[in-house]
N, C-alpha and C positions, 0 to 999 in steps of 0.2 A: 812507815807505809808498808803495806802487804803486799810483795809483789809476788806471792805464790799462787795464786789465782784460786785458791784454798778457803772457803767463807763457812769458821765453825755456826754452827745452829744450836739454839737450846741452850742448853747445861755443860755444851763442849768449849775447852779450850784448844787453839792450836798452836803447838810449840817445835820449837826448831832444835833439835836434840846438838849438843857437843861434835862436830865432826871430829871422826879419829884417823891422828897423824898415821901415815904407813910408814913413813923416814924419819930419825930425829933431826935435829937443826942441823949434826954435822952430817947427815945424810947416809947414814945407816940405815940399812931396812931393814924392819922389824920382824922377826919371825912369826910366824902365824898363831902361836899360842899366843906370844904376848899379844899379838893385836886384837887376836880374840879377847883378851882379860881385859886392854881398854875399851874396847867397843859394850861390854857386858859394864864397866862403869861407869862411861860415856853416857849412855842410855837413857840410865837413871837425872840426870841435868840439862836442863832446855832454858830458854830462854821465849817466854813466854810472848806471840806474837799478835793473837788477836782473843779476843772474848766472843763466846755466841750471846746470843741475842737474850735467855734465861740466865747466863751463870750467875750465882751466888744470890740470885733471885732469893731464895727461900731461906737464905742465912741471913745472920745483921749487919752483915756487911762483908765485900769481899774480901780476901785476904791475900789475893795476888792480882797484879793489874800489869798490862801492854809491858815489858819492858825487863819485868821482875826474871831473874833468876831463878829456878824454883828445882825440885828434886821430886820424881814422882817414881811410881813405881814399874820394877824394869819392863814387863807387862801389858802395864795398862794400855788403853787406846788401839789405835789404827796404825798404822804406817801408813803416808800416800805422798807422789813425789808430785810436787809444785812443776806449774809451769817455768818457774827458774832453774828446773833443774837440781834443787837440794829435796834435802828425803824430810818431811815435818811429822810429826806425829799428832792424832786428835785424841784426845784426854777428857777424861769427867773433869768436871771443877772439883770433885773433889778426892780427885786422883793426886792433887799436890797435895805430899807430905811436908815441905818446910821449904821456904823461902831463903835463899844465899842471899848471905850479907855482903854487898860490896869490901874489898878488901881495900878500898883507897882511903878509908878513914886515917 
């Protein structure tokens, strides 16, 4: 369910990018270079949360769908922060370059 109150249109997806940790587990904070260097590969991987109303219209088929993992480029899109409060990003469809494979196989 969407509860960023965020509704892509068109050709847009909108995805929830990787938040980047500032502490590690044992609770170190991260210097500002490093956090820079995750947030800059963070970016790039979302988790793909709704479709506009066009995507993948014009192709044979879509090739990411609600759910999917996906890698797009660092770039692309919008930034805009949902009414819950997280930061999502809006995307061409075909702004995703390759789909993350689950690793639970």
């Amino acid at each position: 369910m969407n509860t960023s109150g965020i509704r892509p249109t068109g050709h847009i997806l909108l995805v929830l990018p990787d938040e980047v940790e500032t502490t590690t587990e044992s609770g170190i904070v991260l210097a500002t270079s490093s956090q820079h260097q995750r947030e800059e590969m963070a970016q790039t991987e979302a988790v793909v949360v709704e479709l506009g109303n066009t995507a993948y219209r014009d192709q044979v088929s879509p090739w990411c769908e609600v759910g999917d993992r996906v890698i797009f480029a660092k770039y692309a899109g919008t930034v805009s922060k949902g009414r819950d409060g997280r930061t999502y990003r809006l995307i061409n469809d075909l702004d995703v370059k390759a789909i993350l494979e689950s690793s639970d196989v």
